[in-house]
C-alpha beads as a LAMMPS data file, in Angstrom:
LAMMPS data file: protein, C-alpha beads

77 atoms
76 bonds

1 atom types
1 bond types

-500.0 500.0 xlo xhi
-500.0 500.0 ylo yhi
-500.0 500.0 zlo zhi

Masses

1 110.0

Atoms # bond

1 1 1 260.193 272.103 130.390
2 1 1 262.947 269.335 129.897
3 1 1 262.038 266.512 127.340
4 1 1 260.278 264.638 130.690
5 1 1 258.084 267.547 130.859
6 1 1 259.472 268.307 134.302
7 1 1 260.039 272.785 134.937
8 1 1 262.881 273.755 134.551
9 1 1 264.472 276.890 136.885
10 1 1 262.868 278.990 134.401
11 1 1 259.732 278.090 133.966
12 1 1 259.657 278.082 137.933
13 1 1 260.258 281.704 137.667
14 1 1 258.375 282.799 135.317
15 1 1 255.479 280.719 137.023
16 1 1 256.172 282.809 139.827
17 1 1 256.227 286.372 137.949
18 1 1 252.793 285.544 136.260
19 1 1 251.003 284.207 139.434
20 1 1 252.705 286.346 141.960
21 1 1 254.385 290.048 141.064
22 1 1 252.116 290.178 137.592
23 1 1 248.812 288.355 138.699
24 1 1 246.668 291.502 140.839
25 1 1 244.427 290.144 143.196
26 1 1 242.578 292.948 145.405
27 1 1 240.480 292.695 148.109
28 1 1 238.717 295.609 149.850
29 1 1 235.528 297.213 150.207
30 1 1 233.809 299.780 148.219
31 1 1 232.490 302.980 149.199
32 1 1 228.953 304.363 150.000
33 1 1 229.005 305.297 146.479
34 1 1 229.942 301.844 145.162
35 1 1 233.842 303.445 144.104
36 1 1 237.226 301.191 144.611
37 1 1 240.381 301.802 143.613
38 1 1 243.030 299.837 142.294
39 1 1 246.172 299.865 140.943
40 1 1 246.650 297.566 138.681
41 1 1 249.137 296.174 135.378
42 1 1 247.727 296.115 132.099
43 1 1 245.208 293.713 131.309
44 1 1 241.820 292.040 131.270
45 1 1 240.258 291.668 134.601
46 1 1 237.436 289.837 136.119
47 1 1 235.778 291.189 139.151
48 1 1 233.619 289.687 141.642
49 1 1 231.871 291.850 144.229
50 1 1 229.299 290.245 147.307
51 1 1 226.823 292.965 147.707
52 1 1 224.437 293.366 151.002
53 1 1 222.546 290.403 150.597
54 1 1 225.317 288.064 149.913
55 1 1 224.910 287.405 146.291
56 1 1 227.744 287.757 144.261
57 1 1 228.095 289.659 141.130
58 1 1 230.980 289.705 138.341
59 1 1 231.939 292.462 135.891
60 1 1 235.093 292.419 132.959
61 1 1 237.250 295.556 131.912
62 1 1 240.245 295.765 130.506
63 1 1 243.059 298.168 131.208
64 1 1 245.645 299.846 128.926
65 1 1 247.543 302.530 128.329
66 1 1 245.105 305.063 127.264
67 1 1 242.200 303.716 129.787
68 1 1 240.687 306.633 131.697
69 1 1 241.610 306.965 135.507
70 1 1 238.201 306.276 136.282
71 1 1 235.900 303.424 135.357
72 1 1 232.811 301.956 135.266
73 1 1 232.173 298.382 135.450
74 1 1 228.998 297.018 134.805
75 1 1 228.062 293.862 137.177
76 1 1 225.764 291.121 136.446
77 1 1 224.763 287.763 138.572

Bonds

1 1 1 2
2 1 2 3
3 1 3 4
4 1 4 5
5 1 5 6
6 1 6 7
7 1 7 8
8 1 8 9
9 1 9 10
10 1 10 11
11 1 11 12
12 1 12 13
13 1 13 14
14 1 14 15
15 1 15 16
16 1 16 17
17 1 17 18
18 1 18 19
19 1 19 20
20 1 20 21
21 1 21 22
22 1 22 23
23 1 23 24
24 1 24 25
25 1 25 26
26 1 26 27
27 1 27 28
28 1 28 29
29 1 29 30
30 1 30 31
31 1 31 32
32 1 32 33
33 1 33 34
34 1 34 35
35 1 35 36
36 1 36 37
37 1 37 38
38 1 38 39
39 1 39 40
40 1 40 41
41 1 41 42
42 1 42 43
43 1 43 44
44 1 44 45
45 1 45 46
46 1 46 47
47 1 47 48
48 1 48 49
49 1 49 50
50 1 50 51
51 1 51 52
52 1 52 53
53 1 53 54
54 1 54 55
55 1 55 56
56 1 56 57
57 1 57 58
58 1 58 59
59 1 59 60
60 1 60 61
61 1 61 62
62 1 62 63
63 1 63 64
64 1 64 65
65 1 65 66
66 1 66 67
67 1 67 68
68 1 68 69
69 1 69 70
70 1 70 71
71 1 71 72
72 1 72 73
73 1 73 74
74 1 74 75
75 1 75 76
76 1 76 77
């Protein structure tokens, strides 16, 4: 930011890496068996799912390097 606090060309692009190219947003629908895949960067990430009836639930997990290919994610209201 310049001494105005006004972005720079930089800070525009790295806005645009975090938000855009970094930032995973996924939409889709789960199976039968309640299974979704994903590929995704490393990170923490906060789901939300709308089951059957239309309520919404949210789950967190993180992934890293040594995170298993295959998750569980426990959802709450």
């Amino acid at each position: 930011l310049t001494k105005e606090m006004r972005p720079k060309p930089a800070y525009r692009e790295l806005k645009r890496l975090i938000r855009g190219a970094w930032w995973s947003r996924v939409d889709g629908m789960a199976t039968a068996d309640g299974r979704f895949k994903l590929r995704g960067h490393h990170g923490k990430y906060l789901v939300r799912v709308r089951d059957a009836t239309g309520q919404t639930l949210v789950g967190e997990f993180t992934l890293a390097r040594d995170t298993p290919a295959e998750l569980v994610v426990k959802l709450h209201p």
